[in-house]
N, C-alpha and C positions, 0 to 999 in steps of 0.2 A: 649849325655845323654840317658840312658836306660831307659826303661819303667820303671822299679821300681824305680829309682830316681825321675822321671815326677813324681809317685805317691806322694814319701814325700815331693818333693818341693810341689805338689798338698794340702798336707794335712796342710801343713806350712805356706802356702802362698798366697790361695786364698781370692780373695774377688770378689763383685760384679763387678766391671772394667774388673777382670782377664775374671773372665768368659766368659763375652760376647765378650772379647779380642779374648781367644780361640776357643771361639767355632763361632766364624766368620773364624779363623785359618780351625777350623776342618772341617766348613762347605764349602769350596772353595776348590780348586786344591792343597791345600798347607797339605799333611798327618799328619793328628794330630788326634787322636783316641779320640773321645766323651768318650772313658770308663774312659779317664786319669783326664780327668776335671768334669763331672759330681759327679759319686758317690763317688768322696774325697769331693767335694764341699758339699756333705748333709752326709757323714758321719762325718765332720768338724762340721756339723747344729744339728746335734743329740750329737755327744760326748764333744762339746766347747759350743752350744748356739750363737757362734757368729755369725755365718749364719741363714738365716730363709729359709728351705726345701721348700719353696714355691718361695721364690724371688731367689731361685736359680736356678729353672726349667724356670721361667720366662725368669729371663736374659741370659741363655743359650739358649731358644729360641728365643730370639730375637738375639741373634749372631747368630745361627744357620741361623734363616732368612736374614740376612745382608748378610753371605758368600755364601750361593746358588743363593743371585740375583748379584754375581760378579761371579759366572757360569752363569749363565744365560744372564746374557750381553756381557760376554765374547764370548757366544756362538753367538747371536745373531748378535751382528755386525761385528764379524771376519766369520762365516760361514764353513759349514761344512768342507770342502778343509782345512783349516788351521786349525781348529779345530783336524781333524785327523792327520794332516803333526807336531803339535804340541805332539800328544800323541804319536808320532813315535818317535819324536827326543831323543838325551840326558836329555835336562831341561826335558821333560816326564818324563823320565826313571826315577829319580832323584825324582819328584815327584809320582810316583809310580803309575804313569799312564799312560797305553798301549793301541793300539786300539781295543785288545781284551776287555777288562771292557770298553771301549767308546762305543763300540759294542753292547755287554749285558747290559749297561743301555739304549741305544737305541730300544733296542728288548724289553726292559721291556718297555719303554712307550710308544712304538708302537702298544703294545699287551694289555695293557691296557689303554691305554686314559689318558686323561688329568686328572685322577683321581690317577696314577701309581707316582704322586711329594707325596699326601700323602703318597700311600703303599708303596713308594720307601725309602722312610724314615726310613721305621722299617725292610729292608734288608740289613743286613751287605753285602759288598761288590758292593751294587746299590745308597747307600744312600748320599756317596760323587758326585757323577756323573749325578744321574738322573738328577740334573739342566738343565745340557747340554743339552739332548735332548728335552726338552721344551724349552731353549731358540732357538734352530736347528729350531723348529716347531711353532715358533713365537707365542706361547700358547699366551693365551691376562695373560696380568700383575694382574691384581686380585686375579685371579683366583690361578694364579700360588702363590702368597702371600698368599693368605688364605690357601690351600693346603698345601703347604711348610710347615705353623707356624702349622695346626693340628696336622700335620705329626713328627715335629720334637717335638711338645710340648709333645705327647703321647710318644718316643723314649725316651726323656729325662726324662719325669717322672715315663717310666720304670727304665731307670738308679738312678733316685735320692731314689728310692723307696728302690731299691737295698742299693746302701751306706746307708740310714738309717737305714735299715734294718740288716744291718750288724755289724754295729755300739755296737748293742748289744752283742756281744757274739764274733765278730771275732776281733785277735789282729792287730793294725794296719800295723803291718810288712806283715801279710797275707791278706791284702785286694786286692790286685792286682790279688792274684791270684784266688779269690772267683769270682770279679767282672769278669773277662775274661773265667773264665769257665762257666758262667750263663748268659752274655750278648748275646751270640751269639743265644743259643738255646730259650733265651724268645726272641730275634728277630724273630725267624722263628716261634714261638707260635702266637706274637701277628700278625704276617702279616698273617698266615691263620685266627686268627680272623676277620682281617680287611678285609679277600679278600672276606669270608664267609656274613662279612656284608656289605658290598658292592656288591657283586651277589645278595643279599635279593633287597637290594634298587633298583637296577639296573629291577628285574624280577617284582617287585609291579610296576615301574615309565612304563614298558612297558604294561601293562594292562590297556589297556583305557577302561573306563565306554560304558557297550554298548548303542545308542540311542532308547528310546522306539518309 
């Protein structure tokens, strides 16, 4: 099935179940593009009413968070060695993962910190992956869940924003291609947002109060 088929069965067929279906899909090792299920799922919420644009950012993030802690565990008790020897193989390939992108989300959470599950979220091509290397680096579980669900709830509710937004004026045979030529580049908008506010917090948290 092509992406534009994914869209109309998207626009046809979703409901709350599907969503957090797929986007536990999306959010794991298994390639399923967030753009396919999000903003059909709230352009469905704006042009039918039968979806509510808010309980569909929800329950997409909360599938989102279910499939990145089945990367994360997956990473954590198999271990780097099979972790890569898996991104090598066929079933990799297959899921469309190499240890070149294993690598680049590795370099991305290494470079930034246990803070890079939230910004990881909102870079296309890091945002399936970065689990891995927080569960590699035994991040404590919390942290890694509350990180994850910011991360993917603000992704997603760029995406739903979009489908709603669209909803007014674009016909729905061209939603596929609005959503895919605009998802990428507000990913790279809102991750210099977030990287930008996160250096502020990061430079305020290291200024300690001087002792009189």
């Amino acid at each position: 099935m092509d992406t534009a088929s994914l869209f109309q069965w998207a626009l046809e067929s979703l409901d709350y179940f599907t969503i957090t279906l797929l986007m536990i899909i999306e959010s794991s090792f298994i390639p399923f593009p967030s753009e396919v299920v999000i903003p059909p799922a709230a352009y469905k919420a704006a042009a039918t009413g039968e979806l509510n644009v808010y309980l569909v950012v929800l329950f997409g993030t909360i599938g989102a968070t279910i499939g990145a802690l089945i990367n994360y565990y997956l990473a954590l008790f198999l271990g780097r060695k099979i972790v890569y020897r898996f991104a090598n193989s066929r079933i990799g390939a297959m899921c469309l993962i190499n240890e070149a992108k294993v690598q680049k989300a590795e370099s991305f959470f290494y470079k930034n910190g246990i803070i890079s599950t939230l910004m990881g979220r909102l870079v296309p091509g890091i945002r399936q992956l970065i689990s891995i290397p927080a569960g590699l680096a035994k991040m404590k579980l919390p942290q890694f869940i509350l990180y994850t669900f910011i991360g993917a709830g603000v992704w997603n509710a760029i995406l739903a924003a979009m489908g709603y937004y669209f909803a007014s004026f674009v016909p729905q045979d061209k939603l596929m291609d609005y959503v895919m030529k605009n998802s990428h580049l507000l990913g790279y908008i809102f991750m210099g947002i977030a990287a930008i506010i996160v250096a502020v917090l990061i430079y305020k948290g290291s200024k300690r109060p001087s002792k009189s």
